[in-house]
Backbone as CSV, one residue per row, in Angstrom:
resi,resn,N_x,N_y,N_z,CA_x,CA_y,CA_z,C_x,C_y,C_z
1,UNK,-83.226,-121.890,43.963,-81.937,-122.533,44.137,-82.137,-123.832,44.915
2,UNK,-81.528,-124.885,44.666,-81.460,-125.754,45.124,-81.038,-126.244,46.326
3,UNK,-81.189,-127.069,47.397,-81.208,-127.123,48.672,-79.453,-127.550,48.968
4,UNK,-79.246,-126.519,50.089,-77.142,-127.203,49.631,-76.875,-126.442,48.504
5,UNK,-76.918,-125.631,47.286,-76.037,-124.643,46.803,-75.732,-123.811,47.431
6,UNK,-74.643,-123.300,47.483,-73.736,-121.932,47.685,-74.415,-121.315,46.508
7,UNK,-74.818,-120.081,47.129,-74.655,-119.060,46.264,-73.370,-118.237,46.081
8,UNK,-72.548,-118.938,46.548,-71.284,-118.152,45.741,-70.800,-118.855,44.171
9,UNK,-69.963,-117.742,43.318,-69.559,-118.214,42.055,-68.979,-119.649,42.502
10,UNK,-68.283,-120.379,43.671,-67.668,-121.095,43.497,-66.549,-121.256,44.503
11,UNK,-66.479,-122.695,45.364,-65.652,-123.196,46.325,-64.311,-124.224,46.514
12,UNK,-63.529,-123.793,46.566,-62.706,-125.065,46.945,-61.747,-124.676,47.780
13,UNK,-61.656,-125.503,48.605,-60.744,-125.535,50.008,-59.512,-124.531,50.042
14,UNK,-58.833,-123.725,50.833,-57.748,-123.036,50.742,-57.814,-122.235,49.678
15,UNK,-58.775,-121.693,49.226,-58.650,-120.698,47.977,-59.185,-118.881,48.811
16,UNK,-59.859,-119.353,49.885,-60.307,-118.446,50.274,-59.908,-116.481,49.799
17,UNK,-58.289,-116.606,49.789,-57.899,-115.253,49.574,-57.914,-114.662,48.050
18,UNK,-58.349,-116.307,47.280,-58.360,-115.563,45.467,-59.912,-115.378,45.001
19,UNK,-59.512,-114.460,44.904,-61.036,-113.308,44.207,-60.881,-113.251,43.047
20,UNK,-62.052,-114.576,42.009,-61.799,-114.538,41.096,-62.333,-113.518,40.154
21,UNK,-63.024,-112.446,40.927,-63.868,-111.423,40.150,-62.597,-110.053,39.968
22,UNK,-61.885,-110.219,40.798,-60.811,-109.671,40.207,-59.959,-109.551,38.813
23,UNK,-60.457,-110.641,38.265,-59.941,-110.638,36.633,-60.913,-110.884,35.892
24,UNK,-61.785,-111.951,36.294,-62.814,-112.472,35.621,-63.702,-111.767,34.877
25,UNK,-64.016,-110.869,35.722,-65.259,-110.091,34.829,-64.819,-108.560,34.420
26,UNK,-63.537,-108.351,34.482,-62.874,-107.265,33.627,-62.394,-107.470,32.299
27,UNK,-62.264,-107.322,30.949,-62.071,-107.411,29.959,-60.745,-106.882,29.613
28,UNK,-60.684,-105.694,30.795,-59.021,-105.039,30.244,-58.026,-105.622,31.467
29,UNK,-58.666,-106.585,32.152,-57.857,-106.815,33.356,-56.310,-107.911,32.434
30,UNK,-54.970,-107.243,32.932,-53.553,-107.636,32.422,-54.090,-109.359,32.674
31,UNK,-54.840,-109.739,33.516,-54.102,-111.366,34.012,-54.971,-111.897,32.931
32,UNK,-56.733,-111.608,32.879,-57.465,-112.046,32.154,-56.362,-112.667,30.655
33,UNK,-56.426,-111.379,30.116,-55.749,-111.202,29.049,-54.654,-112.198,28.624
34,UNK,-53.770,-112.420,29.908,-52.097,-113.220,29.624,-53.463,-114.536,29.876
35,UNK,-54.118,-114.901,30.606,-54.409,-116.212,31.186,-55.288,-116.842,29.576
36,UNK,-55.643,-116.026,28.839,-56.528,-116.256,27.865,-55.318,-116.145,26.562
37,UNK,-54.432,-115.849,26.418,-53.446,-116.173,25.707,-52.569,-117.332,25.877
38,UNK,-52.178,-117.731,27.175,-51.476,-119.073,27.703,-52.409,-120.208,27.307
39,UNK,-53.712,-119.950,27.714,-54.390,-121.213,27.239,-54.977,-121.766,26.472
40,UNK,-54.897,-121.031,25.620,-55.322,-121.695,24.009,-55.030,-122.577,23.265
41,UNK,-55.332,-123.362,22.659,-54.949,-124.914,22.378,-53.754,-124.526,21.796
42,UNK,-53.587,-123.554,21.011,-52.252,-123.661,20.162,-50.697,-123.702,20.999
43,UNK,-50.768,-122.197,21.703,-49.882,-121.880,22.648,-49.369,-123.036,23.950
44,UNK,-50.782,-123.876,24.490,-50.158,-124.731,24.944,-49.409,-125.986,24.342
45,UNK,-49.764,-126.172,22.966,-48.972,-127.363,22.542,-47.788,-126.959,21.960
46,UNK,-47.573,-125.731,21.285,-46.274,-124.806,21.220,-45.319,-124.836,22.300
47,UNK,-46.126,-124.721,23.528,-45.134,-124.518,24.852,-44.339,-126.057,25.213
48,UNK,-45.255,-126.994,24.861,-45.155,-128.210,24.965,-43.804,-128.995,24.608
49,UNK,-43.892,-128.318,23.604,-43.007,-129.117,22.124,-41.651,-128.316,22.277
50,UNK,-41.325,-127.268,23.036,-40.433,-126.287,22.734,-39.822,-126.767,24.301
51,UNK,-40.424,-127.319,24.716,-40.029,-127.548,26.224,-38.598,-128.736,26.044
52,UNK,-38.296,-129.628,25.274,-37.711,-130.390,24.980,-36.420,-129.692,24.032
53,UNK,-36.692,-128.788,23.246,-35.405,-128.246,22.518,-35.724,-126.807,21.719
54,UNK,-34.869,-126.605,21.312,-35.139,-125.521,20.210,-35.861,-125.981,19.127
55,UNK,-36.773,-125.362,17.965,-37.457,-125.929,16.646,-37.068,-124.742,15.742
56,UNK,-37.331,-125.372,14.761,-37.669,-124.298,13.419,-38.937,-124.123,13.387
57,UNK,-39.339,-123.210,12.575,-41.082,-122.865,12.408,-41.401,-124.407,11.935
58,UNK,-40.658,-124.657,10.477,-41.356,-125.641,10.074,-41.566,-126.629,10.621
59,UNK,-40.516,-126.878,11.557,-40.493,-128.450,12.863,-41.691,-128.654,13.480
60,UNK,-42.205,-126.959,14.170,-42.971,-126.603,14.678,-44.566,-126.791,14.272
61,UNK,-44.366,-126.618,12.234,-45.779,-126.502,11.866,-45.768,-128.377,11.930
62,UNK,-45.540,-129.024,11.163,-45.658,-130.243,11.259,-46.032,-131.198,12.697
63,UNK,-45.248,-130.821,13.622,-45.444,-131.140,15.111,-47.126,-130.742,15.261
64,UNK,-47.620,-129.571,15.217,-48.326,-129.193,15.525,-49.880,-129.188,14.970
65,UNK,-50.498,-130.784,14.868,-51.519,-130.797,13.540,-52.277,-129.800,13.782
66,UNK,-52.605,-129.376,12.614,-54.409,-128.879,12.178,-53.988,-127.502,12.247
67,UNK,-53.002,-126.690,12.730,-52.914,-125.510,12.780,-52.459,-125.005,11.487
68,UNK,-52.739,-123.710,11.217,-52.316,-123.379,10.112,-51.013,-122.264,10.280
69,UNK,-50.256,-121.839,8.798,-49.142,-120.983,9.169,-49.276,-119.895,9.648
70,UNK,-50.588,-118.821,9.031,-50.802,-117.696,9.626,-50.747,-118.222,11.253
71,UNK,-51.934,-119.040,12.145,-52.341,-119.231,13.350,-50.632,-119.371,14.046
72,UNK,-50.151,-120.280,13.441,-48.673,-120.317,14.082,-47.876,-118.970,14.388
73,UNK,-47.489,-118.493,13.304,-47.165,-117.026,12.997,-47.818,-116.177,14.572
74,UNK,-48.866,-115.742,14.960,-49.293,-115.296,15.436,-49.286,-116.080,16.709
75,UNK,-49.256,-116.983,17.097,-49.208,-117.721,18.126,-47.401,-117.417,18.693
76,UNK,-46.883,-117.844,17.659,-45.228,-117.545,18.318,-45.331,-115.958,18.395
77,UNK,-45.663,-114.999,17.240,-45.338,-113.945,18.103,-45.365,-113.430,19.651
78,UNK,-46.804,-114.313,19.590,-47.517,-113.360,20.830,-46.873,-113.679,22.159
79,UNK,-46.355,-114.923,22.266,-45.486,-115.703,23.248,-44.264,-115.157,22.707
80,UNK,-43.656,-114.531,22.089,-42.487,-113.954,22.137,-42.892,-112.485,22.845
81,UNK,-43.398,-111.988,22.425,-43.922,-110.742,23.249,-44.045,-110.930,24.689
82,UNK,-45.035,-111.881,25.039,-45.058,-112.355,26.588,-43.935,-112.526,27.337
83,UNK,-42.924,-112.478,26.255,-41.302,-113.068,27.325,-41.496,-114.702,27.290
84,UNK,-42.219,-115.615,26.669,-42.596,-117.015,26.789,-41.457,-117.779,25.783
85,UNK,-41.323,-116.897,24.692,-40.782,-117.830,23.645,-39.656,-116.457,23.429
86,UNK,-38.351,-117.247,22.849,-37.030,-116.653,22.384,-37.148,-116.773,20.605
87,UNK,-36.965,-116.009,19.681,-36.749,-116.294,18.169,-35.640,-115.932,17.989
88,UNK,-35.127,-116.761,16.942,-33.172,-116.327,16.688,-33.920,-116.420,15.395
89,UNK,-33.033,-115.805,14.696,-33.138,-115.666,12.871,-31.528,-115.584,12.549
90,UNK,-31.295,-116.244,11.639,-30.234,-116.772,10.825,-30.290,-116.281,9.756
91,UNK,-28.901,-115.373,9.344,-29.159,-115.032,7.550,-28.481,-115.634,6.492
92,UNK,-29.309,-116.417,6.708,-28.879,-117.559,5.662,-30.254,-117.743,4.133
93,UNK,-29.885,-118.429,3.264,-30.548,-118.301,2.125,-30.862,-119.872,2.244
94,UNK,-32.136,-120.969,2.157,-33.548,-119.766,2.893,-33.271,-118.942,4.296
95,UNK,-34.334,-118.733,4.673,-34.784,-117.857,5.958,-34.303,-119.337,6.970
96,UNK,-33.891,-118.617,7.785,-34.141,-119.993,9.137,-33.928,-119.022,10.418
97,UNK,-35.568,-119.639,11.152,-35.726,-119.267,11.982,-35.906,-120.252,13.178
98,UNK,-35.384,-120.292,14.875,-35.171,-121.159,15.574,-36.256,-120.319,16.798
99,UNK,-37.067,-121.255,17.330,-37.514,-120.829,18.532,-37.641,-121.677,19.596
100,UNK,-37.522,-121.032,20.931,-37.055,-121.863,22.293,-37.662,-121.072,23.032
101,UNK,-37.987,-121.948,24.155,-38.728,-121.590,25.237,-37.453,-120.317,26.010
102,UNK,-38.231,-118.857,26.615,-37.268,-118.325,27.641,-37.357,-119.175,28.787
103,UNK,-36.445,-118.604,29.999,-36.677,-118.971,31.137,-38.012,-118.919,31.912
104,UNK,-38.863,-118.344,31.680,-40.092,-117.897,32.218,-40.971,-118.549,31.658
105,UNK,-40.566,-119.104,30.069,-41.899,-120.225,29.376,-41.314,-121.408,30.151
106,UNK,-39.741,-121.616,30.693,-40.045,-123.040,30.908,-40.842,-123.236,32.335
107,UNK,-40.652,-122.424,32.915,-41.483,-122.095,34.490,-42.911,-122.457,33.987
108,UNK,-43.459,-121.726,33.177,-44.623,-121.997,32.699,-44.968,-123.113,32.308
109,UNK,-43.819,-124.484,31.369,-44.546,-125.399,31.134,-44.197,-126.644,32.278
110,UNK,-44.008,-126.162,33.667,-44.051,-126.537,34.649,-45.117,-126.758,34.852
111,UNK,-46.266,-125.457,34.926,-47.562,-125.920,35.659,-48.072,-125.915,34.542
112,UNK,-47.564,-126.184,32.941,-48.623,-126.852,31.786,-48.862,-128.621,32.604
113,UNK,-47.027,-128.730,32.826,-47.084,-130.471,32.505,-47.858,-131.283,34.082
114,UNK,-48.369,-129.828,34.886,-48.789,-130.165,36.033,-50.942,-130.847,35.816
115,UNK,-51.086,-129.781,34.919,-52.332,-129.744,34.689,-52.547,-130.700,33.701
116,UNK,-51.233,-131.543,32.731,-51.644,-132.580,32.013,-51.804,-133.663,32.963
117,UNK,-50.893,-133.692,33.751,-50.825,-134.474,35.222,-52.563,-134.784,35.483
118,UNK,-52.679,-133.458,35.925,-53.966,-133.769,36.366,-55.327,-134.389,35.992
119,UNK,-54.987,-134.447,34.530,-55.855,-134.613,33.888,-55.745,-135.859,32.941
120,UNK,-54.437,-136.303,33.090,-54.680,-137.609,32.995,-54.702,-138.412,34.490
121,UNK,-54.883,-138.148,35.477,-55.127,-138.618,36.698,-56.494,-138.708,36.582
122,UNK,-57.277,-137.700,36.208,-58.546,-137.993,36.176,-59.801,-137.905,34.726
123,UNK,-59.083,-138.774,33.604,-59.691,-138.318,32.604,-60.668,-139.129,32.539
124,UNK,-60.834,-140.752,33.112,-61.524,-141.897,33.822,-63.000,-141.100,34.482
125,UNK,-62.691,-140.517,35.855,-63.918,-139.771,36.551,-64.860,-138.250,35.751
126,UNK,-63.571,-138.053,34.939,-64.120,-137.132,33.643,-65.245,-137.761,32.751
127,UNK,-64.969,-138.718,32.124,-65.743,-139.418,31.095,-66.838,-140.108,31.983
128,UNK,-66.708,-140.477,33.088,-68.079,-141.073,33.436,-68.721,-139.953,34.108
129,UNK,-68.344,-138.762,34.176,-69.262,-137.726,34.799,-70.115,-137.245,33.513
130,UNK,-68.924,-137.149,32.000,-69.894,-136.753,30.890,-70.845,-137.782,30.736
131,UNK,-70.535,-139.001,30.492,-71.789,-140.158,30.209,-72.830,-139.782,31.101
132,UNK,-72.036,-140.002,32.793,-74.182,-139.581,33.695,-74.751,-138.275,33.105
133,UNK,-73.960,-137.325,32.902,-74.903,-135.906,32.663,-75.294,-136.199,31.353
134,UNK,-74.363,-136.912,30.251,-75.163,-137.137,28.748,-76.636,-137.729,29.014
135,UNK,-76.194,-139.028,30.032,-77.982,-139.901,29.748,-78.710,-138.730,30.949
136,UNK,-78.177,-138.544,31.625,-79.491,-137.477,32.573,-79.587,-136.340,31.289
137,UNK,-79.622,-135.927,30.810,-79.341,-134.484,30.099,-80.908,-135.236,28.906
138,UNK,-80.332,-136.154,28.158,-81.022,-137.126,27.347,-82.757,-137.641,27.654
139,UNK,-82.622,-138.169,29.217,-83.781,-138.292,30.265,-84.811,-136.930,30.203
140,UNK,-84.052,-135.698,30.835,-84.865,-135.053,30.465,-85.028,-134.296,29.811
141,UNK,-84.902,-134.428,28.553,-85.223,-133.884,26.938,-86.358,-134.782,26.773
142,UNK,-86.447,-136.147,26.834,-87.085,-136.890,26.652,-88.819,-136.802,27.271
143,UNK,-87.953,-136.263,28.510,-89.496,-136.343,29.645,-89.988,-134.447,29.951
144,UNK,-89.149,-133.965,28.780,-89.644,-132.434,28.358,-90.535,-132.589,27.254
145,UNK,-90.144,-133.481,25.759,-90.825,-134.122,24.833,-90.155,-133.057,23.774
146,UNK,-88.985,-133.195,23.931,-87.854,-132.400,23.094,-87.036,-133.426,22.242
């Protein structure tokens, strides 16, 4: 180990009382589970878009490039299940279906629009941390003879 690592998983100021092995390395642990469903590219741009009004699926698929209908389908369920997302269905000829954030998804895309925050605050010190580790990474491949 290197001179100055912690051998702990990992530090940052005032975190002291969260034990991230508490979820982390359980598979059936409830938070794992919700935390790995909230953050999936789909669900967060779902949460995103729903934060502003009610949609239809189809509003929804279009809004939402590259995803497909099954992935959608399954994405709104599962956030309806969570208590995240509300579905109304209309019987009308076609089908029309409306979905909206509950009270508890909009709480949630509180600390989404916190972490976009953050990350466009620092997407600048992001990209020049990937460039040094790209050319160091590059360096020694080079001076491995890889």
């Amino acid at each position: 180990m290197e001179e100055g690592t912690s051998q702990e998983p990992g530090y940052c100021e005032g975190t002291e009382d969260f034990d991230v092995w508490q979820w982390h390395s359980r598979a059936d642990c409830e938070v794992r589970q919700i935390l790995d469903r909230i953050a999936d590219k789909w669900s967060l741009l779902v949460i995103a878009l729903l934060e502003r009004r009610s949609l239809r699926f189809s509003e929804l698929r279009k809004e939402v490039e590259g995803i497909s209908q099954r992935m959608l389908t399954v994405t709104l369920r599962q956030l309806e299940r969570d208590g995240l997302v509300k579905r109304k269905a209309y019987p009308v000829v076609p089908p029309r279906v409306d979905y909206e954030l509950t009270d508890m998804g909009c709480t949630l895309h509180e600390t989404i629009k916190a972490l976009v925050t953050w990350t466009e605050e620092h997407q600048t010190a992001i990209a020049a941390a990937r460039a040094a580790y790209d050319e160091r990474t590059a360096k020694e491949r080079e001076l491995l003879g890889q």
